[in-house]
C-alpha positions in Angstrom: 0.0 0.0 0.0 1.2 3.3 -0.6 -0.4 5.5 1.9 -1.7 8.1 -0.4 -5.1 7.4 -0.9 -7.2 10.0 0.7 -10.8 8.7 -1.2 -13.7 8.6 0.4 -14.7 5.1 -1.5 -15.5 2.3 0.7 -12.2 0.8 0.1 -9.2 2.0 -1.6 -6.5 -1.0 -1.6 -4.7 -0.8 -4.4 -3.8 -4.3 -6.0 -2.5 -3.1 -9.7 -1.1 0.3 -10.7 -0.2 1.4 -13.8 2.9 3.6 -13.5 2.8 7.3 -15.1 5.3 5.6 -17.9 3.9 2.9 -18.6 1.0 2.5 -21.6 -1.3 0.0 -21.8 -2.7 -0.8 -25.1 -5.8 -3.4 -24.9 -8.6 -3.6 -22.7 -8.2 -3.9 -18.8 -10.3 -6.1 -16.8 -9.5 -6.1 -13.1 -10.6 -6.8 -9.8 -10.1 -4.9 -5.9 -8.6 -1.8 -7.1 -6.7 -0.2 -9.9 -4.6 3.2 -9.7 -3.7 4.6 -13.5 -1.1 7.3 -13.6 -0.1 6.5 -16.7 -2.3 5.6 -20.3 -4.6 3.1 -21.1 -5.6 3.0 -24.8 -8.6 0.4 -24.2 -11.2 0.0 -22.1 -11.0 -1.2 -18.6 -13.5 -3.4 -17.4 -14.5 -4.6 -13.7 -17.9 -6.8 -12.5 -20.2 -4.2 -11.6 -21.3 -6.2 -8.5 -17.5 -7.0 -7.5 -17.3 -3.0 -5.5 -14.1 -2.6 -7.3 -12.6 1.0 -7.9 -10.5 2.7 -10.7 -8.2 5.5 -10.0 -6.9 7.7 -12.7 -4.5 10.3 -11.4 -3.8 13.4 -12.8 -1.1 12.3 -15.2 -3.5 9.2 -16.1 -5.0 9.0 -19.4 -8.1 6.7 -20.4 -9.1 6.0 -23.9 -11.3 4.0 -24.1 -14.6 3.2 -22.2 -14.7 3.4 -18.4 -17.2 0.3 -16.6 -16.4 0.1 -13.1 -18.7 0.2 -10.0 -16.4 2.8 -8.5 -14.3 5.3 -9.9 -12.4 8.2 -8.6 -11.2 10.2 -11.6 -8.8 13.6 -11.5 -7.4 12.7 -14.8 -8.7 12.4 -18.7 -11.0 9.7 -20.0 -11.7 9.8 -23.9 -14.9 7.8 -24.0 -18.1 6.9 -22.0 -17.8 5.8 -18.0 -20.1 3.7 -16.4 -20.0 4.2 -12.8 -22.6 1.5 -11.4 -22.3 3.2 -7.4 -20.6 5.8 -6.8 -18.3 8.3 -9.0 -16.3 11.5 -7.8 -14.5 13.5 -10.3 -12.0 15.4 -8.6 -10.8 19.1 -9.6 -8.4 17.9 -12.8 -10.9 15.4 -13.8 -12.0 15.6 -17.7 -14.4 13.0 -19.4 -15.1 13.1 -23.2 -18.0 11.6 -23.2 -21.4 10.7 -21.4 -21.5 9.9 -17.6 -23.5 7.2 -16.6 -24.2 7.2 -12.6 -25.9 6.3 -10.0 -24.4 9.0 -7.0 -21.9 11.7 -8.0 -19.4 14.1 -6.5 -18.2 16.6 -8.4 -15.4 19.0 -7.7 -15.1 22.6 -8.5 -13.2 22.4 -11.9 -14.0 18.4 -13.3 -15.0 19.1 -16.7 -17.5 17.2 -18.4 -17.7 17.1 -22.0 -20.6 14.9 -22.6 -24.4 13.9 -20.4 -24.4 12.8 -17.1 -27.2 10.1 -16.9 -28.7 8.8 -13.5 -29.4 5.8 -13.3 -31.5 4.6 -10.4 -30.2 1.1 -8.9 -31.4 -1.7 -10.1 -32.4 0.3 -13.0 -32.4 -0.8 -16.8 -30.2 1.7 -18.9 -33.0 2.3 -21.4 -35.2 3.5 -18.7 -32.5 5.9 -17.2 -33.1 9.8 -16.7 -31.2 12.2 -18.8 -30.0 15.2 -18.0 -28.3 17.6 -20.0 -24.2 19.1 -20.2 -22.0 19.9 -17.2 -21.2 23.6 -17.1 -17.4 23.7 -16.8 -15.6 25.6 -14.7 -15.8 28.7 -17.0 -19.6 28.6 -16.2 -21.4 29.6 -13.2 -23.8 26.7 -11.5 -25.4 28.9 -9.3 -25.7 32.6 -9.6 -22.5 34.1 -8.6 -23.1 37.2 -8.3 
């Protein structure tokens, strides 16, 4: 373990990383937990009832599609992610592409470039509520006045 993990995700062992020069080319399917700091050029793939989470650092890269039941995101994905319980995209976090949820936190500066769809548990995905484009951080949510 390497003591840095301050995520508020039920658990946040790390059993693979991916160091920030490495890159991956080919889909990832894991289970526990997975840290990225460096590039995936697939997707990566987890059981959505298994509780396991992706990290993506800052310096991490995804491209590809994201389907893991929890993810923790303050680098770029370039394609859809499918977070089945829980997802917080931190400050540097960037998705290109749609956000498919079922609880989000989102920091002041996560940018995304796509929908965020709720999806209720137990919940079919053709059945799921849309809701339109994330301002970015450009963009006031609220009224600042």
């Amino acid at each position: 373990m390497w003591g840095k993990s301050k995520s508020t995700t039920k658990t946040a062992k790390i059993d693979t990383l991916i160091g920030q020069n490495t890159e991956l080319r080919g889909d990832v399917v894991f289970s526990g937990g997975l840290h990225v700091d460096g590039t995936v050029k697939g997707n990566v793939i987890a059981d959505q009832d298994s509780g396991s989470v992706l990290s993506l650092s800052e310096r991490g890269l995804i491209e590809g599609e994201v389907r893991v039941p929890n993810v923790v995101l303050n680098g770029t994905v370039m394609g859809d992610v499918y977070a089945a319980n829980h997802i917080e995209l931190a400050a540097h976090a960037r998705v290109n592409g749609n956000v498919y949820y079922t609880v989000i936190e989102m920091a002041r500066g996560a940018e995304v470039n796509g929908n965020l769809v709720h999806r209720a548990e137990g919940m079919a995905s053709s059945s799921a509520k849309h809701h339109g484009p994330v301002p970015t951080a450009e963009e006031p949510v609220l009224g600042d006045s």
